[in-house]
Backbone and ligand atoms as CSV (ligand in chain L), in Angstrom:
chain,resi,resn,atom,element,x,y,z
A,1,UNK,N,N,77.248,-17.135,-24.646
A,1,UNK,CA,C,76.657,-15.813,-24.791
A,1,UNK,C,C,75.144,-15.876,-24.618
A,2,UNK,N,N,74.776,-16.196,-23.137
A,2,UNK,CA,C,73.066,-16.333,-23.281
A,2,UNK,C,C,73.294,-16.080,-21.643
A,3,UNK,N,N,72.208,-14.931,-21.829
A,3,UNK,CA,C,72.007,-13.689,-20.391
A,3,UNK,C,C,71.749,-15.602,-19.084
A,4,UNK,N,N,70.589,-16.419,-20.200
A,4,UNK,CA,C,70.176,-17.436,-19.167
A,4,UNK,C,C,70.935,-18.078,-18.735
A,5,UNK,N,N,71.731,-18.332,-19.402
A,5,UNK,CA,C,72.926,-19.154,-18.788
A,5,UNK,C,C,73.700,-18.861,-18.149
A,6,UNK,N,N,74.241,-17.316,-18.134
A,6,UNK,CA,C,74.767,-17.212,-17.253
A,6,UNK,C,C,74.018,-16.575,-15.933
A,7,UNK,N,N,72.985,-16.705,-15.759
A,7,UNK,CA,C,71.948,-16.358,-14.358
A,7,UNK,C,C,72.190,-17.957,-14.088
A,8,UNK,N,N,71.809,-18.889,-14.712
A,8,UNK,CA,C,71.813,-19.944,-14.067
A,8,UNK,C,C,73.191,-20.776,-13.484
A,9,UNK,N,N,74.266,-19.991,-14.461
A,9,UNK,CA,C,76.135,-20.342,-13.470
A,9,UNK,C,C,75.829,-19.766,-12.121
A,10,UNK,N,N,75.457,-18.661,-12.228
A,10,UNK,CA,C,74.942,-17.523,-10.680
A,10,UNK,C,C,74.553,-18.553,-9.433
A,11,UNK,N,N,73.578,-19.171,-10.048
A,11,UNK,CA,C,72.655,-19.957,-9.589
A,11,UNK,C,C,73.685,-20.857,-8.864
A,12,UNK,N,N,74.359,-22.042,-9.921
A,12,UNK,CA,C,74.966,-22.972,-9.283
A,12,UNK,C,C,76.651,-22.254,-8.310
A,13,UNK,N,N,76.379,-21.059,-8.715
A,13,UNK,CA,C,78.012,-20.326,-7.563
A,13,UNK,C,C,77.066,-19.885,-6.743
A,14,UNK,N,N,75.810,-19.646,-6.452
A,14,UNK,CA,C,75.112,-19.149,-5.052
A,14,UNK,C,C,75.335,-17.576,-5.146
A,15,UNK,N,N,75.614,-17.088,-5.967
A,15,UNK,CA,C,75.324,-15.594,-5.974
A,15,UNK,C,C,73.927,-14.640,-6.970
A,16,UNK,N,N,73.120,-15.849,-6.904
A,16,UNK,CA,C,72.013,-15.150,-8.006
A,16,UNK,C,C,70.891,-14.476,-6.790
A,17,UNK,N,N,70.473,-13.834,-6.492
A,17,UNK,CA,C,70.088,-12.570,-5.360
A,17,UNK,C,C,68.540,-13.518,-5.594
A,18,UNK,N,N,68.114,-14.018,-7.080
A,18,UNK,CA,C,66.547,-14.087,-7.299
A,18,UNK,C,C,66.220,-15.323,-7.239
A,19,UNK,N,N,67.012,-16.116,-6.952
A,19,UNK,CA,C,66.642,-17.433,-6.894
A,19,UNK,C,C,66.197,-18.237,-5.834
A,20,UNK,N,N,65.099,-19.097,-6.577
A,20,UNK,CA,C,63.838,-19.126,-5.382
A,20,UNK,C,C,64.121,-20.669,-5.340
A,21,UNK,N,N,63.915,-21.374,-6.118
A,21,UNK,CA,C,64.109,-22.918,-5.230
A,21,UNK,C,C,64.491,-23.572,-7.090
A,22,UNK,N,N,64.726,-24.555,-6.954
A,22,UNK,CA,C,65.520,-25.745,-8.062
A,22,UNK,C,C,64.531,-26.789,-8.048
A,23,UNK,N,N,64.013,-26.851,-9.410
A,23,UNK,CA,C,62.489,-28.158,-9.806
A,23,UNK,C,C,63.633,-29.109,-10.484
A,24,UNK,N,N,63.001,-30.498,-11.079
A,24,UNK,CA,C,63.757,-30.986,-11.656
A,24,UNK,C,C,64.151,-30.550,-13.076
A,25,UNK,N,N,63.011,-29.786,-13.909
A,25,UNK,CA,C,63.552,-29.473,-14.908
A,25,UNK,C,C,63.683,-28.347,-15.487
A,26,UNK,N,N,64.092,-27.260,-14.212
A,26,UNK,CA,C,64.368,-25.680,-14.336
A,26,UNK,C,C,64.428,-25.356,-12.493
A,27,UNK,N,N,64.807,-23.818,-13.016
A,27,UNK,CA,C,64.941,-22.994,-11.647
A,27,UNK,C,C,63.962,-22.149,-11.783
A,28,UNK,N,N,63.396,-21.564,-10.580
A,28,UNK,CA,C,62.301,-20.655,-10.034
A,28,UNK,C,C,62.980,-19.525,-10.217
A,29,UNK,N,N,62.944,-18.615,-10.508
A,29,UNK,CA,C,63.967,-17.340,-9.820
A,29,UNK,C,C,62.916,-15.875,-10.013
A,30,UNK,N,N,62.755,-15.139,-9.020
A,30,UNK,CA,C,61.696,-13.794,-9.302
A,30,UNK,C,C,62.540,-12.992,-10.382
A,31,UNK,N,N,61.615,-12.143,-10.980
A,31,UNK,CA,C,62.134,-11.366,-12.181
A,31,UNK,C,C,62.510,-10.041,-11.445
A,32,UNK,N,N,63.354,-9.270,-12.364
A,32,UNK,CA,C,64.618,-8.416,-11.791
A,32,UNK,C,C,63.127,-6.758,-11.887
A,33,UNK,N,N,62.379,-7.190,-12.335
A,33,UNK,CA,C,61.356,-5.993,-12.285
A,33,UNK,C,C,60.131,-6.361,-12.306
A,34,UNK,N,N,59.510,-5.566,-11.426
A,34,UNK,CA,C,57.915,-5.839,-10.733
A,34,UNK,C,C,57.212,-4.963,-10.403
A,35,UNK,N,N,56.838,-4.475,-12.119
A,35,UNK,CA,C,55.564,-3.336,-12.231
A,35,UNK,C,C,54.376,-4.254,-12.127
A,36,UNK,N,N,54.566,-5.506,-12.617
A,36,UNK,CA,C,53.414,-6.821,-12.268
A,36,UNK,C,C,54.089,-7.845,-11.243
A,37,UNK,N,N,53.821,-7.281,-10.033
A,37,UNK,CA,C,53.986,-7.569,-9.228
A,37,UNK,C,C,53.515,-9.225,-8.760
A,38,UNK,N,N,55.131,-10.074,-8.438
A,38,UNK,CA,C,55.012,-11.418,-8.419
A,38,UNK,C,C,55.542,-11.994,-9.687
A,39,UNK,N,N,55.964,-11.339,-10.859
A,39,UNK,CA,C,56.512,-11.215,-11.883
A,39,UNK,C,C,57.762,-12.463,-11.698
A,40,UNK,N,N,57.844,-13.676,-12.342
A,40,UNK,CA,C,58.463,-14.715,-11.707
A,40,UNK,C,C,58.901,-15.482,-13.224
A,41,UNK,N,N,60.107,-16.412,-13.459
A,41,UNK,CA,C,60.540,-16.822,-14.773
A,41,UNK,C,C,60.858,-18.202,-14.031
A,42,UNK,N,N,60.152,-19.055,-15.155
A,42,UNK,CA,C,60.872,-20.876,-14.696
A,42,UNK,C,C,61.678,-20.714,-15.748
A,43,UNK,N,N,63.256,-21.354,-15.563
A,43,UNK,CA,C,64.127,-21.239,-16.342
A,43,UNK,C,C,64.824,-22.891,-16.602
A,44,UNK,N,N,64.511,-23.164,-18.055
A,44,UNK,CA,C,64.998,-24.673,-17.832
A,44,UNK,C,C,66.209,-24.628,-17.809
A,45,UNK,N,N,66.595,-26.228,-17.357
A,45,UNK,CA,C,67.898,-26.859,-16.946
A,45,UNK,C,C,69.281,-26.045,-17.853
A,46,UNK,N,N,68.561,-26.777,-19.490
A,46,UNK,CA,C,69.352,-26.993,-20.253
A,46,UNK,C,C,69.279,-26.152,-21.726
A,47,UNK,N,N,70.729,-26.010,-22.220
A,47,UNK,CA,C,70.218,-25.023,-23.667
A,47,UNK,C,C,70.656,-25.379,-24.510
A,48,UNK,N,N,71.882,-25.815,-24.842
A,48,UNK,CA,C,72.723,-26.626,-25.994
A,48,UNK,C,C,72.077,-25.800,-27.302
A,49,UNK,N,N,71.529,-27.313,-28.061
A,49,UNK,CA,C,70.922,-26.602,-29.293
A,49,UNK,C,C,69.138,-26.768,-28.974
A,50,UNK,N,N,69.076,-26.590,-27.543
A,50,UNK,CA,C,67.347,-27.259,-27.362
A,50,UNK,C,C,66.612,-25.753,-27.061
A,51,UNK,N,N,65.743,-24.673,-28.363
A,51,UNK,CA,C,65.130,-23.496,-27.982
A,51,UNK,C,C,63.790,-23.658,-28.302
A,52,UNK,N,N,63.377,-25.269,-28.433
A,52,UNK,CA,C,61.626,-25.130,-29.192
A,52,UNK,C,C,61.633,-26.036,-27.979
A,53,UNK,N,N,60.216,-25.942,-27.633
A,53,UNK,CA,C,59.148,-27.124,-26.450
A,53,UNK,C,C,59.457,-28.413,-27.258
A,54,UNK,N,N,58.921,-28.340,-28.816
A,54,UNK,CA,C,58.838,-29.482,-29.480
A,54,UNK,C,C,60.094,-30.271,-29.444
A,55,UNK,N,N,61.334,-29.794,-29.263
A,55,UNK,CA,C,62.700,-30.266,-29.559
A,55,UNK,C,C,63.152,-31.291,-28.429
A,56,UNK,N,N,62.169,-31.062,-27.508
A,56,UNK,CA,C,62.314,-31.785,-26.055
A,56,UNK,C,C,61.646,-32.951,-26.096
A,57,UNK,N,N,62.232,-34.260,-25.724
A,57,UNK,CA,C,61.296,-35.391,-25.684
A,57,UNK,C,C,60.522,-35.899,-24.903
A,58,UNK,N,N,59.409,-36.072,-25.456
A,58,UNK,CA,C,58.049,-36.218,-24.534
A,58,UNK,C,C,57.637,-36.021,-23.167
A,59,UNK,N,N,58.805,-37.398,-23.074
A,59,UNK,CA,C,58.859,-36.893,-21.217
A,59,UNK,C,C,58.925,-35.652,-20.509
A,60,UNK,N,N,60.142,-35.369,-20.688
A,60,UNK,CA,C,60.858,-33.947,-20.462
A,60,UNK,C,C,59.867,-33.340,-20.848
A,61,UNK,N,N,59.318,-32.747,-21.850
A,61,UNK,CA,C,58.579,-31.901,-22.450
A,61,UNK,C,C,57.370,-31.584,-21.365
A,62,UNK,N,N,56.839,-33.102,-20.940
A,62,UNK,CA,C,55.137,-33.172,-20.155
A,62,UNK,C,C,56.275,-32.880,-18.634
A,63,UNK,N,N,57.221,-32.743,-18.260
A,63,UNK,CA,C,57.467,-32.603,-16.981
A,63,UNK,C,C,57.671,-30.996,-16.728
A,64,UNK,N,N,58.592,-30.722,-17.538
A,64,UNK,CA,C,58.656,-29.079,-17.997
A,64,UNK,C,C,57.578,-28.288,-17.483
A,65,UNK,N,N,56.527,-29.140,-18.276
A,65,UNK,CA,C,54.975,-28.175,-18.489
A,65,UNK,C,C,54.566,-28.193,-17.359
A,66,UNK,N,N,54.727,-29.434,-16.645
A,66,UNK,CA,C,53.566,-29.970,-15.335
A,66,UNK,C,C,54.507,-28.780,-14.438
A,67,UNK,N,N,55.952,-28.931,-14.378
A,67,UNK,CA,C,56.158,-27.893,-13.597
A,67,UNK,C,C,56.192,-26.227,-13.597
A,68,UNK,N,N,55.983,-26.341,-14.902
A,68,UNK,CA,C,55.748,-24.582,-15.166
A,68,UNK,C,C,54.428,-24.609,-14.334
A,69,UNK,N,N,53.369,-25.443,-15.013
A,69,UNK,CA,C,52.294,-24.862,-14.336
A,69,UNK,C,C,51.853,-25.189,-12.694
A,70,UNK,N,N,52.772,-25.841,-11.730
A,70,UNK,CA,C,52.933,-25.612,-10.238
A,70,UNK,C,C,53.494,-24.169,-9.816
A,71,UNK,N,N,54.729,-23.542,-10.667
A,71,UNK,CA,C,55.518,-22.376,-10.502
A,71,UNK,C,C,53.982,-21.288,-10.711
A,72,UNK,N,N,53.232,-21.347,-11.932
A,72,UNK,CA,C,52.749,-20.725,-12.145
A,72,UNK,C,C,51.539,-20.672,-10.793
A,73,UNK,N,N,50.577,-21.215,-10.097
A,73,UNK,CA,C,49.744,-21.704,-9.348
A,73,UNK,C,C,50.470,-21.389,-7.942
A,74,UNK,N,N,51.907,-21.558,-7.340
A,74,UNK,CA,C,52.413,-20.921,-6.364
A,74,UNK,C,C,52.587,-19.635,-6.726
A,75,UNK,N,N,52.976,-19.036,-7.849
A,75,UNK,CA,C,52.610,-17.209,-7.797
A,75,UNK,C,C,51.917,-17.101,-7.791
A,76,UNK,N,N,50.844,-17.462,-8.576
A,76,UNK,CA,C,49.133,-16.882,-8.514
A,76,UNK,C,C,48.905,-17.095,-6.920
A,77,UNK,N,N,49.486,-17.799,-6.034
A,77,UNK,CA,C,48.452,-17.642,-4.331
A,77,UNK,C,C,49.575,-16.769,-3.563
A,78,UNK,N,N,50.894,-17.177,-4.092
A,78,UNK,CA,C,51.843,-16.070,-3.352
A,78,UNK,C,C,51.682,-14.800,-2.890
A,79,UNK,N,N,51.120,-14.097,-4.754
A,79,UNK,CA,C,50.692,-12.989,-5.086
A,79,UNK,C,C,49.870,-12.175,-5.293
A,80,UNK,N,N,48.589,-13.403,-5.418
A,80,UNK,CA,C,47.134,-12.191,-5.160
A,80,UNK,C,C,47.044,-12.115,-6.601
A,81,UNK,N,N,47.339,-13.009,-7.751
A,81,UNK,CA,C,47.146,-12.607,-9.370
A,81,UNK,C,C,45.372,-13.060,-9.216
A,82,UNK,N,N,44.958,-11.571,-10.025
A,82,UNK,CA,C,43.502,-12.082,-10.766
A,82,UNK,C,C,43.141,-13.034,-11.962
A,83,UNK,N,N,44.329,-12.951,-12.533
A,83,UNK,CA,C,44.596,-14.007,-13.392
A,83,UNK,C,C,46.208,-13.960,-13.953
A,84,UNK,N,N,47.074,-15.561,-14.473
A,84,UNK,CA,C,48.102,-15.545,-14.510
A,84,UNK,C,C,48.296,-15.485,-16.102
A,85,UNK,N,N,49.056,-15.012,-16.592
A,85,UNK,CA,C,49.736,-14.906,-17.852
A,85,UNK,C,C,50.908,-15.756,-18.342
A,86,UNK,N,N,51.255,-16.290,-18.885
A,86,UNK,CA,C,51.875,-17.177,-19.083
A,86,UNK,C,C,53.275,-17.181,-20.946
A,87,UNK,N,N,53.987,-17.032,-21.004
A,87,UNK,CA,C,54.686,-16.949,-22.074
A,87,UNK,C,C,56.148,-17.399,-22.431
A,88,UNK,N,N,56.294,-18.193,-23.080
A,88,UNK,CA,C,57.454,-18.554,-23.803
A,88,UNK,C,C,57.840,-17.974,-25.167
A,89,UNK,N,N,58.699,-17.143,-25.100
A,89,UNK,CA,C,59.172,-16.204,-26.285
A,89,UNK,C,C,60.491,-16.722,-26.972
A,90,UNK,N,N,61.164,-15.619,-26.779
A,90,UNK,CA,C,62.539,-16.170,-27.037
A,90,UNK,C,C,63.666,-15.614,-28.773
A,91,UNK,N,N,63.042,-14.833,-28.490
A,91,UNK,CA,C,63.907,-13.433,-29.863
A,91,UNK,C,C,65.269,-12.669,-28.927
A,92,UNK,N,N,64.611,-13.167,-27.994
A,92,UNK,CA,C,66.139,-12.048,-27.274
A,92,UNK,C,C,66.661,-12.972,-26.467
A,93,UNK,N,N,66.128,-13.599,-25.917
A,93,UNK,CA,C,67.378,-14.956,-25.610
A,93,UNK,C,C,66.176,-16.605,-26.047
A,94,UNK,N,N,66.776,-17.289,-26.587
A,94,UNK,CA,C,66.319,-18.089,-27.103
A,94,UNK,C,C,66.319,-19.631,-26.461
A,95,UNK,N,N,67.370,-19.521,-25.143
A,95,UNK,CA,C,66.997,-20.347,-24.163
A,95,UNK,C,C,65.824,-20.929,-23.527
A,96,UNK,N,N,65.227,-21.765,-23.284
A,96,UNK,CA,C,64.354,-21.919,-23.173
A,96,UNK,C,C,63.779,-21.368,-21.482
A,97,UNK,N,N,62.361,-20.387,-21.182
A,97,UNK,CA,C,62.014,-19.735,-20.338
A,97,UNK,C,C,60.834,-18.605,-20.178
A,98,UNK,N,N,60.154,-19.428,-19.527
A,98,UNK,CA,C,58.890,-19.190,-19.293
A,98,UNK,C,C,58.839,-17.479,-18.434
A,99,UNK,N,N,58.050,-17.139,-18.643
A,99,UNK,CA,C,57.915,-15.634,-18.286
A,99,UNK,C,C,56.391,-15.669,-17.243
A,100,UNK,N,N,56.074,-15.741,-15.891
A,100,UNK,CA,C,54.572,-16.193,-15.396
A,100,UNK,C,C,54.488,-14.572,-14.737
A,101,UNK,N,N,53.386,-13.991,-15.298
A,101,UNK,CA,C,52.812,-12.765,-15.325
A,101,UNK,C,C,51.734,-12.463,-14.021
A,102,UNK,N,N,51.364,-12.426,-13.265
A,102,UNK,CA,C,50.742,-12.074,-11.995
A,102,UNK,C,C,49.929,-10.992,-12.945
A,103,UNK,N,N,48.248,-11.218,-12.680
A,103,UNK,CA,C,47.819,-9.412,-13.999
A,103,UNK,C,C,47.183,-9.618,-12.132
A,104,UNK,N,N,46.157,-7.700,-12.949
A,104,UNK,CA,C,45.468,-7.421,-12.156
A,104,UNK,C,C,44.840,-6.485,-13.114
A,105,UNK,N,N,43.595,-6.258,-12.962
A,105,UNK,CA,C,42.662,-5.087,-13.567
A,105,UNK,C,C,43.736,-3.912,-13.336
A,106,UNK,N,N,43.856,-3.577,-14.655
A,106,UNK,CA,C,44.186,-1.653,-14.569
A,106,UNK,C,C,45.527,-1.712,-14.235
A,107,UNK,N,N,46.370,-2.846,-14.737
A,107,UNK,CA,C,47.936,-3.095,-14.380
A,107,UNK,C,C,48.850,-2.278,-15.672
A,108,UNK,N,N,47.646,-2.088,-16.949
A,108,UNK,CA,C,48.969,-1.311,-17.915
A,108,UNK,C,C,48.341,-0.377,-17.937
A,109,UNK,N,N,47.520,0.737,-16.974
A,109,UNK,CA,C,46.794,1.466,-17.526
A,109,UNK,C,C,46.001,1.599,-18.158
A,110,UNK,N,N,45.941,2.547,-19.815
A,110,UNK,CA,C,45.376,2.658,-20.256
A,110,UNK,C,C,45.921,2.444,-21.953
A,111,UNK,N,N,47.134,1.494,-21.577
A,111,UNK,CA,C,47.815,1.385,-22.501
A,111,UNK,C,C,46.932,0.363,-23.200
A,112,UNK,N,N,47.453,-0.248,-24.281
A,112,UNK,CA,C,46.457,-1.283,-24.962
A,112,UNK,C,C,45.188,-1.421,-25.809
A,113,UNK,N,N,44.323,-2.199,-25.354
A,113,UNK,CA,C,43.491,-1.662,-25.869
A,113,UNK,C,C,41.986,-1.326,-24.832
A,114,UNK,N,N,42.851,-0.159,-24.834
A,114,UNK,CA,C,41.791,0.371,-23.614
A,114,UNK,C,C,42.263,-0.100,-22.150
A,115,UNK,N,N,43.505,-0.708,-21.782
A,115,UNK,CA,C,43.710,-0.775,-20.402
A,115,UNK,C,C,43.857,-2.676,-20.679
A,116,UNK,N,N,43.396,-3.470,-21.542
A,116,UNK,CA,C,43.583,-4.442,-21.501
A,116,UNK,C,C,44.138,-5.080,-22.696
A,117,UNK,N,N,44.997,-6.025,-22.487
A,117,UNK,CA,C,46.328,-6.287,-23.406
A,117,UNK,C,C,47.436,-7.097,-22.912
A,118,UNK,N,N,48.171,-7.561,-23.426
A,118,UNK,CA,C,49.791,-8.537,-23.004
A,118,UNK,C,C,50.372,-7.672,-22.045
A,119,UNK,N,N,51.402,-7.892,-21.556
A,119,UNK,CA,C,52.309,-7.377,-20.416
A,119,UNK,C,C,52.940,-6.049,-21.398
A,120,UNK,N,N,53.330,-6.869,-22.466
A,120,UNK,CA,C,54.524,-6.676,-23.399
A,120,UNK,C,C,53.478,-4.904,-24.361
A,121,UNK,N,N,52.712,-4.721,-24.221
A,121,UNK,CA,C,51.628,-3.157,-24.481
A,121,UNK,C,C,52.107,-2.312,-23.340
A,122,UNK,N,N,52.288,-2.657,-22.071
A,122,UNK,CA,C,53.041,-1.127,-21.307
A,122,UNK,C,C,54.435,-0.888,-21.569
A,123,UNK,N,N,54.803,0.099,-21.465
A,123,UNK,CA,C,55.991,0.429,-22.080
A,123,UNK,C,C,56.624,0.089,-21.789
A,124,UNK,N,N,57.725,-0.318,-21.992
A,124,UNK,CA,C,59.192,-0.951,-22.021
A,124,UNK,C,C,60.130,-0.046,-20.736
A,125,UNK,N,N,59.806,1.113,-21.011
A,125,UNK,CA,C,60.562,2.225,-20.462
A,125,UNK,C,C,60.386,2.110,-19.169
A,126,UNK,N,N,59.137,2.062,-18.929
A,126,UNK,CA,C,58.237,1.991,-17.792
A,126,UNK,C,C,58.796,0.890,-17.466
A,127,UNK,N,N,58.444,-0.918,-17.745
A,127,UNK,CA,C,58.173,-2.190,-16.980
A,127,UNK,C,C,59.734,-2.440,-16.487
A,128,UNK,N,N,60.446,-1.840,-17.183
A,128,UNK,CA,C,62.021,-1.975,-16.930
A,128,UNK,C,C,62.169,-0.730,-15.918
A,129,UNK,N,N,61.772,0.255,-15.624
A,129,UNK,CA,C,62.414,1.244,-15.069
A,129,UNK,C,C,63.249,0.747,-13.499
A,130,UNK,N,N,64.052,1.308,-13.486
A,130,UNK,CA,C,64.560,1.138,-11.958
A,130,UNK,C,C,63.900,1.251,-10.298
A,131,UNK,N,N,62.445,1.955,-10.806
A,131,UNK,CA,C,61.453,2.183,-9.483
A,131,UNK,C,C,60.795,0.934,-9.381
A,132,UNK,N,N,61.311,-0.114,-10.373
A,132,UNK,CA,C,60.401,-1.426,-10.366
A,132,UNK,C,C,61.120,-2.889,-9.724
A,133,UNK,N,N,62.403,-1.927,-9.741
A,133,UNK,CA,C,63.174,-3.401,-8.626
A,133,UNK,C,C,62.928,-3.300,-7.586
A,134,UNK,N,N,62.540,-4.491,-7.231
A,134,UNK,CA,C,62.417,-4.543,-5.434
A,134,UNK,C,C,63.728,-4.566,-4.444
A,135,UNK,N,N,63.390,-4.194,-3.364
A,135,UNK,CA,C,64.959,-4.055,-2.957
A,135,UNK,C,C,64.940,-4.912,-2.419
A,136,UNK,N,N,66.318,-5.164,-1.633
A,136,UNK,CA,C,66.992,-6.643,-0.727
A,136,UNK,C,C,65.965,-7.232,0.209
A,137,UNK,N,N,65.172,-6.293,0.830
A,137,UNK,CA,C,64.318,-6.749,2.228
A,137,UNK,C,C,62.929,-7.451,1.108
A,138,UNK,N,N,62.378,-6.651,0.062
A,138,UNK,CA,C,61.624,-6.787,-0.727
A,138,UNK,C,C,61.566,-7.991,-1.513
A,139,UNK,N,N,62.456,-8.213,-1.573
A,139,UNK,CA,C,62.914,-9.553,-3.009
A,139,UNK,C,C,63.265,-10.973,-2.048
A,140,UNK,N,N,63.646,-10.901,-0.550
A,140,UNK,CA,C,63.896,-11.467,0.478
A,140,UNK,C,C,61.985,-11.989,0.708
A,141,UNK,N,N,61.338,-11.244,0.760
A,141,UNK,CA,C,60.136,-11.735,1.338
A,141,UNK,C,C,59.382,-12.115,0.327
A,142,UNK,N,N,59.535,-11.636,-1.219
A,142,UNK,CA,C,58.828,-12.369,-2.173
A,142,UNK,C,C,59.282,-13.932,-2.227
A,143,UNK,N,N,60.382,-13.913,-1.850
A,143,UNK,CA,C,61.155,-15.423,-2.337
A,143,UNK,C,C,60.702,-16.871,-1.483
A,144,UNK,N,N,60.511,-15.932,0.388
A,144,UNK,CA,C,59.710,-16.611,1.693
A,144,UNK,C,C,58.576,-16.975,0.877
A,145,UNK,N,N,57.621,-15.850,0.143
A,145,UNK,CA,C,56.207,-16.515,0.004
A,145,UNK,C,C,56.218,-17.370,-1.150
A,146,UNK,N,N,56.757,-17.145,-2.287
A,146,UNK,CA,C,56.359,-18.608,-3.297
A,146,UNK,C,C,57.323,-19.475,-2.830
A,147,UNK,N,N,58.242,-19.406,-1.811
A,147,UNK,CA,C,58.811,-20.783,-1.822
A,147,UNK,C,C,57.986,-21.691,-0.541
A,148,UNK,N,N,57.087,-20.769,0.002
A,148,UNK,CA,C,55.811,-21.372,0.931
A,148,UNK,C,C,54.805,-22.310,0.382
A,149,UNK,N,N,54.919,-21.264,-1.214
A,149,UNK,CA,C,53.654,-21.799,-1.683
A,149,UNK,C,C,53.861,-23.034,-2.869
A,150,UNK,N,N,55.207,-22.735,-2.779
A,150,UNK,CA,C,55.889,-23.872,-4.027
A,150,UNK,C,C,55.795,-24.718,-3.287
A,151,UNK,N,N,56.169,-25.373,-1.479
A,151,UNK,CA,C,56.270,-26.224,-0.838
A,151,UNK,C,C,55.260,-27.188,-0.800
A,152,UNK,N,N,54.024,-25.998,-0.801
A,152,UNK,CA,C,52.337,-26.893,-0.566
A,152,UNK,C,C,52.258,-28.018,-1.582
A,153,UNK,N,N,52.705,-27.702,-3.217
A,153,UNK,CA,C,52.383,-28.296,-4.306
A,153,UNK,C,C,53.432,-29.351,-4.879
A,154,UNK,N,N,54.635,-29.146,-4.058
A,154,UNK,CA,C,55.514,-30.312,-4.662
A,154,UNK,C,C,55.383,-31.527,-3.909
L,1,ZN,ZN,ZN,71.202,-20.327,-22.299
């Protein structure tokens, strides 16, 4: 019962629409909405009972990271981010999975405080809405450019 896990069965049956390329210790895959456009999730391997960074051993842990932050560095040039955002949460699925945020000046409005703030300050209603999925041709050419730019760095 974990949304990640089963995106990542998707993954290994070849029917996941968002999936961008396979690191050693997670999958790339673009996010299903892109009011922050370039909006992209590294999703690790594995979930068992493993939902903290700390729970991971060393190795794993420093490889994880080194590759979040390549995933993160191919969206930021993919996408044109003014700066990247970066977050590991995990109240609503507790799998382990990085969330890499593409900002831009004036991306939540005027929501926040004063226009500047987390992703997670524009509304919900809004960042989820359905005018924010990209379509087939759309989600097809985001996937060409970070997997261009994922290529440069691995
Ligand atoms: Zn899971």
């Amino acid at each position: 019962m974990c949304l990640i896990c089963d995106r990542i069965g998707m993954i290994k049956n070849g029917t996941n629409p968002y999936f961008v390329r396979e690191l050693e210790t997670g999958y790339v895959v673009i996010g299903d909405h892109q009011h922050f456009y370039g909006y992209t999730l590294f999703l690790y391997k594995h979930h068992e009972n493993i939902t903290e960074l700390f729970q991971l051993g060393k190795e794993e842990r420093l490889k994880f990271l080194e590759e979040m932050s390549l995933v993160a560095e191919a969206t930021s040039k993919a996408f044109g981010a003014e700066k990247m955002n970066y977050e590991l949460l995990g109240m609503g699925d507790a799998h382990l999975h990085w969330h890499l945020n593409p900002r831009r000046k004036g991306d939540i409005g005027n929501y926040g405080n004063n226009g500047a703030g987390p992703v997670w300050w524009y509304p919900m209603e809004k960042m989820y809405s359905d005018d924010n999925r990209p379509s087939t041709e759309e989600l097809e050419s985001m996937k060409d450019k970070l997997r261009i730019e994922l290529e440069k760095l691995i």
